[in-house]
N, C-alpha and C positions, 0 to 999 in steps of 0.2 A: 504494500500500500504506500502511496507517496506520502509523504509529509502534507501535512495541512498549510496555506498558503497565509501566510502573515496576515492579521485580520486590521482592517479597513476602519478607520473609524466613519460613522455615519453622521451624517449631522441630526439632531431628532427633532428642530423646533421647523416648521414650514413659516414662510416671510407668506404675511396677508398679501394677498392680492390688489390690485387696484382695478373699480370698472369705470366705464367712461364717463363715468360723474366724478372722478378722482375719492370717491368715498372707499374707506379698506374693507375689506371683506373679512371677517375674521377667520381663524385659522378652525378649520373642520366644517365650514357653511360652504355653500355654494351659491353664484345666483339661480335666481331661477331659471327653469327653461324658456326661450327666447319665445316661442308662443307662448306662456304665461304670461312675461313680461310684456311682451307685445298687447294680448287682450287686456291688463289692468292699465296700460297708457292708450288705448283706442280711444280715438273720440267718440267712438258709437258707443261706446260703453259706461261713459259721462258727461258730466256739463261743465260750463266751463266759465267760471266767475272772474270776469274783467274789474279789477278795481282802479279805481281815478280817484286821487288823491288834488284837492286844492286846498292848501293850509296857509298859516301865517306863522308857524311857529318856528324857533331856532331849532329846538329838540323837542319830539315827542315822540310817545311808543302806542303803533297800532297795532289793536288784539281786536279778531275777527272772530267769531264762533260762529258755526254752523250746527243748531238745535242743539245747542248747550255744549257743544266741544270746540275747542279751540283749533282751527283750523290752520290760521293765517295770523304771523306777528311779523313787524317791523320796524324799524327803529325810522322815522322821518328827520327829513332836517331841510330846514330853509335858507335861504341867502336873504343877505342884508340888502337892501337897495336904497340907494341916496337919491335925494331930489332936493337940490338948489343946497346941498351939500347942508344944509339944515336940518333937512326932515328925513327919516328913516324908515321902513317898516320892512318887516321879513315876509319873504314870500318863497314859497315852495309848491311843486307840483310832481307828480307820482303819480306811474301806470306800474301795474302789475299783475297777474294772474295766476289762476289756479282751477284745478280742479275736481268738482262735487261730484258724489253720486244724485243721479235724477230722481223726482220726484219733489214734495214741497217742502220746503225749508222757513226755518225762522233762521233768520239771520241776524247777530249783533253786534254792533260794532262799538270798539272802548276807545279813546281817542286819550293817553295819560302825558303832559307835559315835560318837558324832561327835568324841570326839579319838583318833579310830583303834586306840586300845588295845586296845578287843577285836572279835574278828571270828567271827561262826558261821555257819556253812553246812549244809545238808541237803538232799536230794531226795524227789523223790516221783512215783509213775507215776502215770499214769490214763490213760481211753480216752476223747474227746473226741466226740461225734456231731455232726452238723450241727444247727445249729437248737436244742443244748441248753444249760444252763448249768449249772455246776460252782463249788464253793467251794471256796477254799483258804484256811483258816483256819491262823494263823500267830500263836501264842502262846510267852509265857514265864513259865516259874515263876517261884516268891519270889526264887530262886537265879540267876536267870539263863538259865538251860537253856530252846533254842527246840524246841519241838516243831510238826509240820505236820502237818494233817490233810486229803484232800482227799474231798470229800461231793460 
């Protein structure tokens, strides 16, 4: 019988993977199968909430819930604008999106300032179909006051 062949050391930890979202995969998961993945990002297979942001604020934090779960958060931020290098006001503007399962929603929207002093809130229904898209347009007056509109 020959001698046994000097043994090899092995490495045992597997380096996560990355997928084309740059997010790691951990080590012993897998993605899913690409028709998996494919049918849960289908637009036939959900709806598709456009949101429009028109704010005045420096800093604030938007928290979105879809029938009581939190769907959708982001941190806003505005630019300063000068006029006659006297007067000042901030103004900001934001598109973004995402996507719901269809059927009808309560929708609510938190609006918190970024040194938390004020806080608004509001909802809004709508009915969602497969395959469509919806806006939710989310403004404030001179005053402050948020209003929602969903189109």
């Amino acid at each position: 019988m020959p001698p046994a062949p000097d043994l090899v050391p092995v490495k045992t930890g597997i380096e996560p993977l990355a997928n084309k979202y740059g997010k790691t995969v951990p080590t012993g998961r897998t993605n899913p199968p690409a028709s998996k993945a494919a049918r849960a990002n289908s637009p036939t297979s959900s709806a598709m909430l456009e949101i429009e942001v028109d704010h005045k604020f420096a800093e604030a934090h938007l928290s979105i819930w879809v029938d009581d779960r939190l769907t959708y958060t982001h941190s806003l931020e505005g630019t300063d604008k000068k006029h006659l290098v006297v007067f000042h006001h901030v103004q900001g503007h934001e598109f973004h999106a995402v996507q719901i399962s269809p059927g009808k929603h309560v929708l609510r929207v938190q609006v918190t300032t970024g040194a938390g002093t004020s806080e608004q809130s509001d909802t809004v229904t709508g009915d969602f179909a497969t395959g469509t898209e919806k806006m939710l347009r989310i403004q404030f007056s001179k005053n402050g006051e948020m209003t929602l509109r969903l189109q």
